[in-house]
C-alpha positions as a Markdown table, in Angstrom:
| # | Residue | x | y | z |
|---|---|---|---|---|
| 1 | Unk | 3.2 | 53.5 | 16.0 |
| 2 | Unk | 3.0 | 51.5 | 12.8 |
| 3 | Unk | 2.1 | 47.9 | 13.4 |
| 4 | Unk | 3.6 | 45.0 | 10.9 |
| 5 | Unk | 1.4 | 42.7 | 9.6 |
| 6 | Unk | 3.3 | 39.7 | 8.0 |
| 7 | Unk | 0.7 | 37.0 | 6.1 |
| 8 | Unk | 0.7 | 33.7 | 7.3 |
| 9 | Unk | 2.0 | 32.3 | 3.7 |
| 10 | Unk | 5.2 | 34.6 | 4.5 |
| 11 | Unk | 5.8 | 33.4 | 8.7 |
| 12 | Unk | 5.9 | 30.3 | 7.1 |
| 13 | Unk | 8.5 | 30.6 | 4.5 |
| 14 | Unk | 10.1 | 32.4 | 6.9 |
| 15 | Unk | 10.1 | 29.1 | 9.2 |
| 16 | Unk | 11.0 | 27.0 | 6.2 |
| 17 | Unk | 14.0 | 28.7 | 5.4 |
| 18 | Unk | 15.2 | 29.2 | 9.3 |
| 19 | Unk | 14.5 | 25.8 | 10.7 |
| 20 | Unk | 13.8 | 23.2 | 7.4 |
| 21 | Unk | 10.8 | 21.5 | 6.1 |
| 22 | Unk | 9.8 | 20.5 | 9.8 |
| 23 | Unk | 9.2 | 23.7 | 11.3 |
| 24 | Unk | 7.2 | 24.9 | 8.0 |
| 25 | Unk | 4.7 | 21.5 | 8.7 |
| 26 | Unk | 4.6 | 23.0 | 12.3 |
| 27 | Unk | 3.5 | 26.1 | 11.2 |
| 28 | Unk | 0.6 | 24.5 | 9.2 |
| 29 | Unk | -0.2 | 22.3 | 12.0 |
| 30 | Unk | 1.9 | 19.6 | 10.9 |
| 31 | Unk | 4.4 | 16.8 | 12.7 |
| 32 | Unk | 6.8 | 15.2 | 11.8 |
| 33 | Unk | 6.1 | 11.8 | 10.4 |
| 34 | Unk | 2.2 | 12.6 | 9.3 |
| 35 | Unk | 3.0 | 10.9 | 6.4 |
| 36 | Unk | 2.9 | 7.5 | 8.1 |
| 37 | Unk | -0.3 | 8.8 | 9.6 |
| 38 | Unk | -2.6 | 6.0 | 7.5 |
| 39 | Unk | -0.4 | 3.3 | 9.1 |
| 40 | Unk | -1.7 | 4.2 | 12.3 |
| 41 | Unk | -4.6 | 2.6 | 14.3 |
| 42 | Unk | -4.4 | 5.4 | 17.1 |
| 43 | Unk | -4.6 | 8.8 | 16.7 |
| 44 | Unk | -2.5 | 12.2 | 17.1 |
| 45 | Unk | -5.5 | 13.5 | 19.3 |
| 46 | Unk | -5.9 | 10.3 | 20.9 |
| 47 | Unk | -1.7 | 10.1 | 21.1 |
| 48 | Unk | -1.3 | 12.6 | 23.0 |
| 49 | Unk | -4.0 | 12.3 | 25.6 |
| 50 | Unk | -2.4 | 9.2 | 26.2 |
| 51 | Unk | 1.1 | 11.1 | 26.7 |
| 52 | Unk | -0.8 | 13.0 | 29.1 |
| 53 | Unk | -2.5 | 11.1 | 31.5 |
| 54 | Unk | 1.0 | 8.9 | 31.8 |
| 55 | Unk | 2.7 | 12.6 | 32.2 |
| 56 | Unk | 0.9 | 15.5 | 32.7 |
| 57 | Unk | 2.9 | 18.6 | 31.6 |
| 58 | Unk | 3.1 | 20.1 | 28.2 |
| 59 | Unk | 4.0 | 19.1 | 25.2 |
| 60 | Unk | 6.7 | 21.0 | 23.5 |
| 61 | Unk | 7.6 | 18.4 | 20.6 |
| 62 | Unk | 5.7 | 15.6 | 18.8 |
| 63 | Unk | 6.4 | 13.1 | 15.5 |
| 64 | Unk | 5.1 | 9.5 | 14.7 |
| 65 | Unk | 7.8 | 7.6 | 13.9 |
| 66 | Unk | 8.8 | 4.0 | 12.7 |
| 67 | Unk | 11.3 | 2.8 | 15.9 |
| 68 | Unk | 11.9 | -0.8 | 17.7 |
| 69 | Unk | 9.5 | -1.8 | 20.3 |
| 70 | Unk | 5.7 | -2.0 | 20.9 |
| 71 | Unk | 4.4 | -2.4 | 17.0 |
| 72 | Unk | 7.2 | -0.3 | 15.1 |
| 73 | Unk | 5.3 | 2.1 | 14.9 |
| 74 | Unk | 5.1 | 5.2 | 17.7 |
| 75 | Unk | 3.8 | 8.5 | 18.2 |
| 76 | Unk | 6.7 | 10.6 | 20.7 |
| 77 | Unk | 6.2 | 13.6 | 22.7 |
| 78 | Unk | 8.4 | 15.7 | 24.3 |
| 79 | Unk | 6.6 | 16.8 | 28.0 |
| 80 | Unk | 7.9 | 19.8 | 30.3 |
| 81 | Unk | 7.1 | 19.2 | 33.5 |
| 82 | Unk | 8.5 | 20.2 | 37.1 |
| 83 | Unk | 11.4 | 22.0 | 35.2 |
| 84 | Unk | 12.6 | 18.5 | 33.1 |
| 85 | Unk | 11.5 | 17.3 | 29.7 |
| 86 | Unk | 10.2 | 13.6 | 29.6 |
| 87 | Unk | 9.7 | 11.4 | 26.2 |
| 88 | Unk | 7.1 | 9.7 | 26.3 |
| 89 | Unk | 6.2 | 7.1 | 23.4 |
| 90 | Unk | 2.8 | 6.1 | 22.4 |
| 91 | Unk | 2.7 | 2.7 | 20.4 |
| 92 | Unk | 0.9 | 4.0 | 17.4 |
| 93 | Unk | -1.2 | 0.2 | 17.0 |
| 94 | Unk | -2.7 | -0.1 | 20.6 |
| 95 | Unk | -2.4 | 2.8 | 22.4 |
| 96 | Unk | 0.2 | 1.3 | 25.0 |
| 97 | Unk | 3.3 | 3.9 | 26.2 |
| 98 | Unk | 6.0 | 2.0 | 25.4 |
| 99 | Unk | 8.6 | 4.8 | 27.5 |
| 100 | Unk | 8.1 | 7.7 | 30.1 |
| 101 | Unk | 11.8 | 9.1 | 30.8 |
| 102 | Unk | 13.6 | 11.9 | 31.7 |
| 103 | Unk | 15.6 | 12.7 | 28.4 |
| 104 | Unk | 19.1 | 12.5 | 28.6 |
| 105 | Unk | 21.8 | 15.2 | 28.0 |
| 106 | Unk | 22.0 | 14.6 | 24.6 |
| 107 | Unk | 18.1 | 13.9 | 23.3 |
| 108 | Unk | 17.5 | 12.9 | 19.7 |
């Protein structure tokens, strides 16, 4: 049996051209809304612990985002837990969550 070895460079044009410019950043370790990265006072890595100890689970999604409440600025993380996926935002200034809910039949 022959095995298939595909480069890394070609998975993720692969990605770029099935799911966008979003799932290519994934690929390279990337989220959505890095670029606003240098506005933040809180970390991705220090994000998402946060997201964790207010619901434990695992993260499936993840983007820092400009969005009313808190300080404008939030990182938001999609949990599975117990069967359900949660959002949970992280203001992106002080480290407060901001929401921890259930998402609705219709997430964003």
């Amino acid at each position: 049996m022959k095995r298939l070895l595909i480069p890394a460079s070609a998975f993720a044009l692969v990605l770029a051209i099935a799911g966008g410019a979003d799932a290519a950043k994934h690929a390279k370790g990337g989220y959505a809304g890095q670029e606003l990265s240098g506005k933040a006072h809180v970390t991705l890595t220090e994000a998402r612990a946060i997201a964790l100890k207010a619901r434990a689970g695992a993260i499936t999604d993840q983007e820092l985002e400009k969005e009313g409440g808190g300080s404008g600025l939030r990182y938001s993380f999609d949990i599975k837990a117990d069967g359900h996926v949660y959002e949970v935002g992280v203001d992106a200034s002080d480290g407060r969550v901001l929401e921890n809910k259930a998402e609705g039949a219709h997430p964003d």
